[in-house]
C-alpha positions as CSV (number, residue, x, y, z in Angstrom):
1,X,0.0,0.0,0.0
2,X,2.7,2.3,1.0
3,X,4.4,2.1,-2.5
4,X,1.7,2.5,-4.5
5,X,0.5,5.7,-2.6
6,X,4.0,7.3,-3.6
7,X,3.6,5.7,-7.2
8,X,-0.2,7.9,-7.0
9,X,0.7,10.7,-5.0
10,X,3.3,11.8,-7.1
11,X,4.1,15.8,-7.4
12,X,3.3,16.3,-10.8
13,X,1.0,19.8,-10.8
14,X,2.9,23.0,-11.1
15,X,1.9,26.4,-9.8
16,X,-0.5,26.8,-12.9
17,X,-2.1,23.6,-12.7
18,X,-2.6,24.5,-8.8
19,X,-4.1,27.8,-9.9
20,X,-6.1,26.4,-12.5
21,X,-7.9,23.5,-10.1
22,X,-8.9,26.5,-8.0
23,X,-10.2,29.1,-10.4
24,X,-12.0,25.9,-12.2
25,X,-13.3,24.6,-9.5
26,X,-15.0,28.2,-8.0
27,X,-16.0,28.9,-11.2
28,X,-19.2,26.6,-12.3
29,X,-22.6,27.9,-13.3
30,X,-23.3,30.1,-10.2
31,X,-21.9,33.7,-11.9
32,X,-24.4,33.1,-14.8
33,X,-27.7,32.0,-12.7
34,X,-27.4,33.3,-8.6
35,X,-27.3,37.3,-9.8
36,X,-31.2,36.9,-10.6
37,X,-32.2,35.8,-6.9
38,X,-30.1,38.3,-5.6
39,X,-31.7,40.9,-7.5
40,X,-35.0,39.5,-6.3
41,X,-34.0,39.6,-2.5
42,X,-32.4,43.2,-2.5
43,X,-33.0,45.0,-5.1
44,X,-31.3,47.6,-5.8
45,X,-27.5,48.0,-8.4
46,X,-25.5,49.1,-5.5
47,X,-26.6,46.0,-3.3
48,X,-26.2,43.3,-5.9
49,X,-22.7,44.4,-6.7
50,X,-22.0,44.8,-3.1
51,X,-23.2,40.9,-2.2
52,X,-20.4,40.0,-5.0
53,X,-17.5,42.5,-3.4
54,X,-18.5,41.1,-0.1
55,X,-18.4,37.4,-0.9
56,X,-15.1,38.0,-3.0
57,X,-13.1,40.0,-0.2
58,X,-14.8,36.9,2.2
59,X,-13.0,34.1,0.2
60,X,-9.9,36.2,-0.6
61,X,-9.5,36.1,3.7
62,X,-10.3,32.7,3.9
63,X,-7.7,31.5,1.6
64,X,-4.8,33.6,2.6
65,X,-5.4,32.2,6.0
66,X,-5.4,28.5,4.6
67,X,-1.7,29.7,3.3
68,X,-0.5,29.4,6.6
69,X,-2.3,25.7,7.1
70,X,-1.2,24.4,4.0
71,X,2.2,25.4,4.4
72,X,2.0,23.8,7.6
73,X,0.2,20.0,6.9
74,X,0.9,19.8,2.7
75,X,-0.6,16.4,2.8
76,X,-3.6,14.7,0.7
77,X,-6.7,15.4,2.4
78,X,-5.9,19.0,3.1
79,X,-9.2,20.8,5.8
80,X,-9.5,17.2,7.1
81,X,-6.0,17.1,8.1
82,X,-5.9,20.9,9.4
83,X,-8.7,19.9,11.5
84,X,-7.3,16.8,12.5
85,X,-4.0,18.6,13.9
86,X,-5.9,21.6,15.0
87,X,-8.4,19.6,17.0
88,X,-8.8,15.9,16.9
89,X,-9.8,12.9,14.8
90,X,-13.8,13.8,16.0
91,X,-14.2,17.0,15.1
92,X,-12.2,15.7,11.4
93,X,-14.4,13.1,10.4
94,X,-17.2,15.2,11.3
95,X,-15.8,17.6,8.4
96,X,-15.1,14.0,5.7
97,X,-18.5,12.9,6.8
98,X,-20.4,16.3,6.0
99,X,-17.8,16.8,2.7
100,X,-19.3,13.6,1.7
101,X,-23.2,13.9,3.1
102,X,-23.5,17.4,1.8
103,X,-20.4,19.9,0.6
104,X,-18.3,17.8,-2.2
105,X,-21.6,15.8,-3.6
106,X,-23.8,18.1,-2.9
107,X,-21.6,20.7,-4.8
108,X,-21.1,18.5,-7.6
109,X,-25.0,18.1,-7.6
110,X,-25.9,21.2,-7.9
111,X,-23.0,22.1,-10.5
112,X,-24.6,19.2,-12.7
113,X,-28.4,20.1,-12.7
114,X,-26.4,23.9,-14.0
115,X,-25.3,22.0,-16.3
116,X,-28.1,20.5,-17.5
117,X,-30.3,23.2,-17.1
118,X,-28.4,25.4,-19.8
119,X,-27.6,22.1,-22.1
120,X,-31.9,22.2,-22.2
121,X,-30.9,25.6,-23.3
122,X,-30.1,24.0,-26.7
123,X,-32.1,20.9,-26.6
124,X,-35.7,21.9,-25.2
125,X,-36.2,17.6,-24.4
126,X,-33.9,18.0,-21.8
127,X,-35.5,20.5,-19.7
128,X,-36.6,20.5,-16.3
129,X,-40.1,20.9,-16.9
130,X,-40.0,17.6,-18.7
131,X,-41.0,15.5,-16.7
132,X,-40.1,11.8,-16.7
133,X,-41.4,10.2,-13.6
134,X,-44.7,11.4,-11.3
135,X,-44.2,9.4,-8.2
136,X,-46.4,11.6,-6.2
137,X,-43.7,12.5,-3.5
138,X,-41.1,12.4,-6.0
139,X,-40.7,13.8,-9.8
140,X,-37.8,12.6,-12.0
141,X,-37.2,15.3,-14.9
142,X,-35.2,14.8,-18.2
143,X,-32.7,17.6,-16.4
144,X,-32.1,15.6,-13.6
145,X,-30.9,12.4,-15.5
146,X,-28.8,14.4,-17.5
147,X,-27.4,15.7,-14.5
148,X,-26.6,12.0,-13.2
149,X,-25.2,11.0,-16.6
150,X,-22.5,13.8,-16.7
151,X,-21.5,12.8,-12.8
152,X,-21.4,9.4,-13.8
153,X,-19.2,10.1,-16.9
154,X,-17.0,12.4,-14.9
155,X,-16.7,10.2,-12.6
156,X,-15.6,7.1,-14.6
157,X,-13.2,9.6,-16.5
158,X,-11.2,10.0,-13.0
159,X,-11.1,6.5,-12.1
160,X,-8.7,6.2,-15.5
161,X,-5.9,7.6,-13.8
162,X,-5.4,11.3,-13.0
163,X,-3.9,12.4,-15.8
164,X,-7.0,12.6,-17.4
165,X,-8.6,14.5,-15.2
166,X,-5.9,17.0,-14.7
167,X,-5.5,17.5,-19.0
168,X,-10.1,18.2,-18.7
169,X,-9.2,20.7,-16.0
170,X,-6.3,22.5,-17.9
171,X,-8.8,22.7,-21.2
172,X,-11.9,23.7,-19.4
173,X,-10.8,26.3,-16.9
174,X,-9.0,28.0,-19.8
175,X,-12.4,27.5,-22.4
176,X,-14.2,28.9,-19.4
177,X,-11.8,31.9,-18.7
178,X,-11.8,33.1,-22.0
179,X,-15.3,32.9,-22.4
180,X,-16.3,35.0,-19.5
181,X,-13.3,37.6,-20.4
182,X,-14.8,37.6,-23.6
183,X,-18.3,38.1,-22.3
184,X,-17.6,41.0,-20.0
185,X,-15.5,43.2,-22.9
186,X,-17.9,42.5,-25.5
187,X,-20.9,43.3,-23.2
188,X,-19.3,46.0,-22.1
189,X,-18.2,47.3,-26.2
190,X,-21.1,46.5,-28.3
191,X,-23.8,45.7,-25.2
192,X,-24.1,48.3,-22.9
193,X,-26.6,51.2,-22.8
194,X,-25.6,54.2,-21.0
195,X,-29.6,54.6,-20.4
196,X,-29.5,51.1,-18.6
197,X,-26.5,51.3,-16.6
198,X,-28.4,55.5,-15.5
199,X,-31.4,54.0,-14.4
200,X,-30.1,50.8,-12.4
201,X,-27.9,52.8,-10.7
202,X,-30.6,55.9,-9.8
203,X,-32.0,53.9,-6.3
204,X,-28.7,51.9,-6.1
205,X,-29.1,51.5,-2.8
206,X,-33.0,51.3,-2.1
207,X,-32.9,47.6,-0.7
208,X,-36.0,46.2,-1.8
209,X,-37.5,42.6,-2.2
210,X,-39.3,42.4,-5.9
211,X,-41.7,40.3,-6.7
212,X,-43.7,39.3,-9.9
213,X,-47.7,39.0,-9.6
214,X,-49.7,38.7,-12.8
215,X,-47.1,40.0,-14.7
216,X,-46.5,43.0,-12.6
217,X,-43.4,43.7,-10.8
218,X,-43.9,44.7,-7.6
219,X,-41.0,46.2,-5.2
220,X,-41.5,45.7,-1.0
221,X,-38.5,48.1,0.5
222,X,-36.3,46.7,3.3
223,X,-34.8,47.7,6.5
224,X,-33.9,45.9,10.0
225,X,-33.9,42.0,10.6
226,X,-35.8,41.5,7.2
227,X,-32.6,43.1,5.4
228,X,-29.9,41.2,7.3
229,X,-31.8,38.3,6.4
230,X,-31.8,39.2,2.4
231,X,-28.1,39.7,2.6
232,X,-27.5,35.9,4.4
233,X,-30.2,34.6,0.7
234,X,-28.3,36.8,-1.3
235,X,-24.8,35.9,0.3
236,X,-25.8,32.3,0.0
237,X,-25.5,32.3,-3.8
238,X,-22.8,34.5,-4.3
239,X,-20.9,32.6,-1.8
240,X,-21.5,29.0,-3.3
241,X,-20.5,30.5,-6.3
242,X,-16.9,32.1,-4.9
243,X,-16.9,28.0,-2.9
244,X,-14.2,25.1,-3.6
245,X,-11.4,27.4,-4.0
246,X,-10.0,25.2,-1.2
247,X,-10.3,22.2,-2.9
248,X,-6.4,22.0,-4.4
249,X,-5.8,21.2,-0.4
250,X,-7.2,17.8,-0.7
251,X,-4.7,17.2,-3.7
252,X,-1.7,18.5,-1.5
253,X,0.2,15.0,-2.4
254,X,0.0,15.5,-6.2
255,X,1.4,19.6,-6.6
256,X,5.1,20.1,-6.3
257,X,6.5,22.3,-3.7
258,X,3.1,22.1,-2.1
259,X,4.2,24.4,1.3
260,X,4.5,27.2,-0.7
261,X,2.2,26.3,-4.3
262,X,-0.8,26.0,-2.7
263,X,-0.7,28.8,-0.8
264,X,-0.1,30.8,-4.1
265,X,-2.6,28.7,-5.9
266,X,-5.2,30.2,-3.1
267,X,-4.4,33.1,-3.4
268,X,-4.1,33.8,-7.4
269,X,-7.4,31.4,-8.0
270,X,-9.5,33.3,-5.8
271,X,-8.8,36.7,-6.7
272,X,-8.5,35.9,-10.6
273,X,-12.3,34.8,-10.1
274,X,-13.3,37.4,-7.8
275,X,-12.6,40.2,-10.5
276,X,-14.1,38.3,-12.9
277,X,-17.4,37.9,-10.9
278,X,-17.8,41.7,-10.1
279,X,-16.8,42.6,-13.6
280,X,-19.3,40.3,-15.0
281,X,-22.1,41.6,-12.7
282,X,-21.2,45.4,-13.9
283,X,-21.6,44.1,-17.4
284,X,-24.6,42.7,-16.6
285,X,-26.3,46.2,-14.7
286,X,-24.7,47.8,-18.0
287,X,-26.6,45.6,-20.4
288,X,-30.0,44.4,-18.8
289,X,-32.4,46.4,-16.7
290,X,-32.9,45.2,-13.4
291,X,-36.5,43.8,-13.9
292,X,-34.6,41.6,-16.6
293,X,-32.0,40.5,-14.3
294,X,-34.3,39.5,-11.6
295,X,-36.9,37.8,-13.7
296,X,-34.6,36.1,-16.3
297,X,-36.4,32.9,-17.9
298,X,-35.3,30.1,-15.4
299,X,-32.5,32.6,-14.0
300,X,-30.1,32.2,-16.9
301,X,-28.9,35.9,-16.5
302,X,-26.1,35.4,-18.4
303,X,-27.9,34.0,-21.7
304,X,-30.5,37.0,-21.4
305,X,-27.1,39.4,-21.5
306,X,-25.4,37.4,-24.3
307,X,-28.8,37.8,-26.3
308,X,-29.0,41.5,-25.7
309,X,-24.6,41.1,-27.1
310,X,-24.8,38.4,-29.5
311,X,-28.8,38.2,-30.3
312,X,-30.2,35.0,-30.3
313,X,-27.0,33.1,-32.2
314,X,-25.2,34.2,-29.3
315,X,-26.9,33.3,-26.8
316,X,-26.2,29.6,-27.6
317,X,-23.2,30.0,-27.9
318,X,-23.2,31.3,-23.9
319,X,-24.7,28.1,-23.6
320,X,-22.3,26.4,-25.0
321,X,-20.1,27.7,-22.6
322,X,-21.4,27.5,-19.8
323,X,-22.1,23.9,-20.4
324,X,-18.1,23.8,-20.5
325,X,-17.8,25.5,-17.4
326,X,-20.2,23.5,-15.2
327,X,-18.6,20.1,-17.2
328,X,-14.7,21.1,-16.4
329,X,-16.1,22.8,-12.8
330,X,-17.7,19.2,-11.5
331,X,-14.6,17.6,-13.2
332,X,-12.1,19.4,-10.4
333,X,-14.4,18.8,-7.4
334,X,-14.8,14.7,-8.2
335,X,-11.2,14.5,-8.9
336,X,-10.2,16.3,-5.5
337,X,-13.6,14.8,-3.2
338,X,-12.9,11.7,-3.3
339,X,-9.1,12.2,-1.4
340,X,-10.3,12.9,1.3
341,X,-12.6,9.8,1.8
342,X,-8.9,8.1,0.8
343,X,-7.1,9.8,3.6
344,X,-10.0,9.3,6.5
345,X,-10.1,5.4,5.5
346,X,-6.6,5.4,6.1
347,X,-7.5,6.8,9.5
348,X,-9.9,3.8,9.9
349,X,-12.7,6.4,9.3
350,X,-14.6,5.6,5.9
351,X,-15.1,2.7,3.7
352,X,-12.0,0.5,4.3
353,X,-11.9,0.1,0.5
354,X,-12.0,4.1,-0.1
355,X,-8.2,3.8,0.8
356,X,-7.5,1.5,-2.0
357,X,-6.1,2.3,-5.3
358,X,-6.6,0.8,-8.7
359,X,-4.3,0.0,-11.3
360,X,-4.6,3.5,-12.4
361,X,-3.4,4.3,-9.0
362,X,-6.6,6.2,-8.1
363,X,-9.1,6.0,-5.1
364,X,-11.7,4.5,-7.8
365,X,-13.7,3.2,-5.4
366,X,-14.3,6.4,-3.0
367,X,-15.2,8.0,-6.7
368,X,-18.1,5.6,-7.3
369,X,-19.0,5.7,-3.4
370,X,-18.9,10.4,-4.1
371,X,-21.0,9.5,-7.5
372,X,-23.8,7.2,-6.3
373,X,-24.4,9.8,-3.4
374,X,-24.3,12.6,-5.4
375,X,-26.1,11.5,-8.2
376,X,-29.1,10.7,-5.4
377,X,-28.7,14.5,-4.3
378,X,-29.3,15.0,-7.9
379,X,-33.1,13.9,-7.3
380,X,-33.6,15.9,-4.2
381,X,-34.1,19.5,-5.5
382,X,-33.2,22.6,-7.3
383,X,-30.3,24.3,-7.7
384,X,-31.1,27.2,-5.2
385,X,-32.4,24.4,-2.7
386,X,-28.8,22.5,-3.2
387,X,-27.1,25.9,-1.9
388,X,-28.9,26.3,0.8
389,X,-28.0,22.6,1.7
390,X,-24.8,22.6,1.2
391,X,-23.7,26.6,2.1
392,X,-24.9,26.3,6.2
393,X,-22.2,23.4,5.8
394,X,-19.2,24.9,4.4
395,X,-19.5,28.0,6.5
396,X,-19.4,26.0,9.5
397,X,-16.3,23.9,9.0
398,X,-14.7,27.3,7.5
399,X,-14.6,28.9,10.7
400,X,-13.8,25.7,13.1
401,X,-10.5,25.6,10.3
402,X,-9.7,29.4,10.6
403,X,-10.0,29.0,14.3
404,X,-7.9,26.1,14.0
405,X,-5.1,29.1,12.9
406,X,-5.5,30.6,16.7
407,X,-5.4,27.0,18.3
408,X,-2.2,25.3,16.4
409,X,-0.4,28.8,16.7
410,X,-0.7,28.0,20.8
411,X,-0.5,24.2,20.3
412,X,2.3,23.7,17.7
413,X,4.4,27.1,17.6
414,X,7.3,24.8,16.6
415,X,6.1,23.7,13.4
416,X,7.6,25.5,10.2
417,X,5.0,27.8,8.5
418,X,6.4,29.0,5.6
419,X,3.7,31.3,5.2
420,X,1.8,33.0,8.0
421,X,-2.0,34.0,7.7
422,X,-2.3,37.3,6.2
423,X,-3.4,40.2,8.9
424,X,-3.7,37.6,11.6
425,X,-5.3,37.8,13.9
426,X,-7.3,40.8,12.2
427,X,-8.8,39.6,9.0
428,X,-9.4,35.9,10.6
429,X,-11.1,37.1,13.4
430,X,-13.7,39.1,10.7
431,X,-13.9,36.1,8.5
432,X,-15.2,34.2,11.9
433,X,-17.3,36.9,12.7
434,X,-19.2,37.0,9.1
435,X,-19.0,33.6,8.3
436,X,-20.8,32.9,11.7
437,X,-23.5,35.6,11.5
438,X,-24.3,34.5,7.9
439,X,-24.9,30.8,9.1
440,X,-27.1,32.2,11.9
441,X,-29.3,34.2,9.5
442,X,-29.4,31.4,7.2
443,X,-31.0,29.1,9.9
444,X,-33.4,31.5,10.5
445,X,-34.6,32.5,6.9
446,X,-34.0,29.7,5.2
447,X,-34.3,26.5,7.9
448,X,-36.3,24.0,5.9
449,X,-32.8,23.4,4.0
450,X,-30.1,24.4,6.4
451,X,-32.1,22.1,9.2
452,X,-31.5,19.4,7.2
453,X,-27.9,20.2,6.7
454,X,-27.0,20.4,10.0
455,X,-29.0,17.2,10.7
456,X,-26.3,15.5,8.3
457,X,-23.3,16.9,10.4
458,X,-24.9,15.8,13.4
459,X,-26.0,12.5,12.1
460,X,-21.9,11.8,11.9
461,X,-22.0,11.9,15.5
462,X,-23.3,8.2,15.9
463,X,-21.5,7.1,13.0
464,X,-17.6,8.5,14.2
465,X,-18.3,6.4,17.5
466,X,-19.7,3.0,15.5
467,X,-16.4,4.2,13.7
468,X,-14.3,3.7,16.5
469,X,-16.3,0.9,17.9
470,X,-15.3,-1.2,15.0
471,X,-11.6,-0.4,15.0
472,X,-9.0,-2.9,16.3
473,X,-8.3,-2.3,20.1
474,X,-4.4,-1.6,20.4
């Protein structure tokens, strides 16, 4: 076992390649669909670009503060090892258990259904409203199996070898890089309408929830509690969509020079995508009016700007694109997921098979184990219902690993950190501070999904100790 985990685990991603699994794996569907809910839940030009600064300068924190971690522990697994070391095997499985249950599959769930909700884009049989199956307390769409068909392709792809999945990443993150630069300067050049961009920005900052009834749009202004709680909606997509930056720490074993690369992978991915994000959402308020943003057909904000660009030829072409995006996007977070479920069964913690490798010399069967889960999360919702799910999730275990900065700084002041959080213990101690009041709010407005996400994480109580129960006394 022990040679062939040096035989799989061996550093072959550079700096780029780093960089490239974290831009491509923030960067799925969620730029071209979540601006229309946010533009429902506040409103107003200055607010929706505000929710994308916010969630951008949020991320950038986080990662510059998972520098110091990763410098620290560069081992496969990455958050589940920081925690590990930070705290103790417990609260780390908790983490593997809810990356499995809800953040990695539920991720790549609701990355798929993107995908195939813009691939209906081109062929109308494959839409959501088709529906397939009317089981009364359960209805199977054309969408959905489409969605399960590209996980299940993906999936199979990676259990190849990880070359393969590496050379989709490379080509996909650069298709989908291009495209989006491409979107934003030619929305920007032949798109925009100084008339548009005057009005959207004349109540910029007149929060507002809008509504449609009967084909009238009507506006209800905020203020108080009832505003806080449209930021923590609002925050909840932009957020999902800035999410998985910190997947290239599961794949620590695999990147050369990994103490100081991923660190710099972090940092580069996150704010390459960040500018992108707010630059696309200018283009947007500079193309579309806002009642066109907020009530785009099915949310596809970013095929009602290319039409406005393009007209309808390209639009399709957008929807070609994105299709890439979401494809290559799920392709990065499969690939990484399923080292983590390698590294906890080497802890006795998961599927005793999850810590084998195939002939290819990949965790194939942790893959299948991520694909039959997430392909089940698949059939559970929509893609705003999947972020809801899987956001209250990832916020939690984001702070417990920040914090984990404070504890292993008292704990472990020996070890070498070849980088050291940025601002600590400043910008930490604000990323803890937001991350926590944005899980709060969530659980208040939006509890019928983040209930059942923290049911998961507490359902791996029971399971760590049957865990342990089962494990060879020493």
């Amino acid at each position: 076992m022990e040679i062939n985990q040096t035989k799989s685990f061996k550093p072959s991603l550079g700096l780029l390649d780093a960089t490239m699994i974290v831009a491509g794996s923030m960067i799925g569907s969620g730029i071209f669909i979540v601006t229309a809910e946010i533009a429902r839940s506040v409103g107003g030009a200055g607010w929706i670009t505000a929710m994308w600064v916010l969630a951008g300068i949020v991320t950038l924190i986080a990662a510059l503060s998972y520098g110091e971690l990763s410098g620290m522990y560069p081992k496969a697994g990455g958050q589940y090892v920081y925690l590990r070391e930070a705290y103790n095997p417990f609260i780390a499985f908790l983490f593997g258990w809810t990356q499995f249950g809800v953040i990695q599959t539920g991720t790549i769930a609701a990355v798929a259904v993107a995908f195939a909700k813009f691939t209906a884009y081109l062929i109308p049989a494959f839409s959501e409203k088709n529906i397939l199956l009317d089981a009364g307390f359960v209805q199977i769409s054309a969408a959905q199996i489409v969605a399960i068909v590209s996980i299940i392709l993906l999936t199979f792809i990676n259990t190849r070898g990880v070359h393969h999945g590496k050379v989709i990443q490379t080509v996909f993150t650069l298709a989908k890089l291009l495209s989006l630069f491409g979107l934003i300067i030619f929305g920007f050049a032949v798109g925009a309408k100084a008339e548009i961009w005057n009005a959207n920005w004349q109540h910029a900052w007149d929060a507002a929830a809008v509504t449609s009834q009967n084909g009238e749009v009507v506006t209800a202004a905020l203020s108080g509690l009832a505003l806080f709680g449209a930021i923590a909606v609002s925050m909840k997509g932009s957020l999902f969509s800035s999410d998985a930056w910190n997947n290239v720490t599961f794949i620590a074993g695999e990147i050369k020079n990994p103490a100081k690369n991923i660190g710099r992978s972090l940092f580069l991915g996150t704010l390459i995508v960040t500018i992108i994000y707010v630059s696309c959402n200018l283009m947007y308020l500079a193309v579309l009016p806002l009642n066109e943003i907020a009530f785009a057909a099915n949310d596809r904000v970013g095929v009602a700007a290319a039409a406005k660009i393009f007209g309808s030829y390209g639009a399709y072409i957008i929807a070609v694109m994105i299709m890439i995006s979401t494809f290559g996007c799920n392709n990065g977070l499969i690939l990484s997921g399923a080292r983590i479920y390698y590294t906890m069964a080497e802890d006795k913690l998961f599927f005793k098979k999850a810590g084998e490798l195939n002939k290819h010399s990949v965790p194939a069967y942790g893959l299948w184990i991520q694909c039959a889960w997430a392909s089940m999360l698949c059939l559970t919702g929509r893609y705003n219902d999947l972020l809801a799910l899987v956001i209250f999730g990832v916020l939690i275990f984001y702070v417990l690993t920040i914090l984990g900065i404070f504890i292993l700084r008292k704990k472990r002041p020996e070890i070498e950190r070849p980088y050291k959080a940025f601002g600590y213990p400043v910008l930490p101690l604000i990323y803890i501070i937001v991350a926590l009041s944005l899980a709060a709010l969530l659980l208040v407005f939006e509890s019928n999904y983040t209930l059942p996400g923290l049911g998961i994480i507490l359902l791996g109580i029971p399971l760590y100790y049957i865990a342990m129960a089962r494990q060879p006394k020493a």
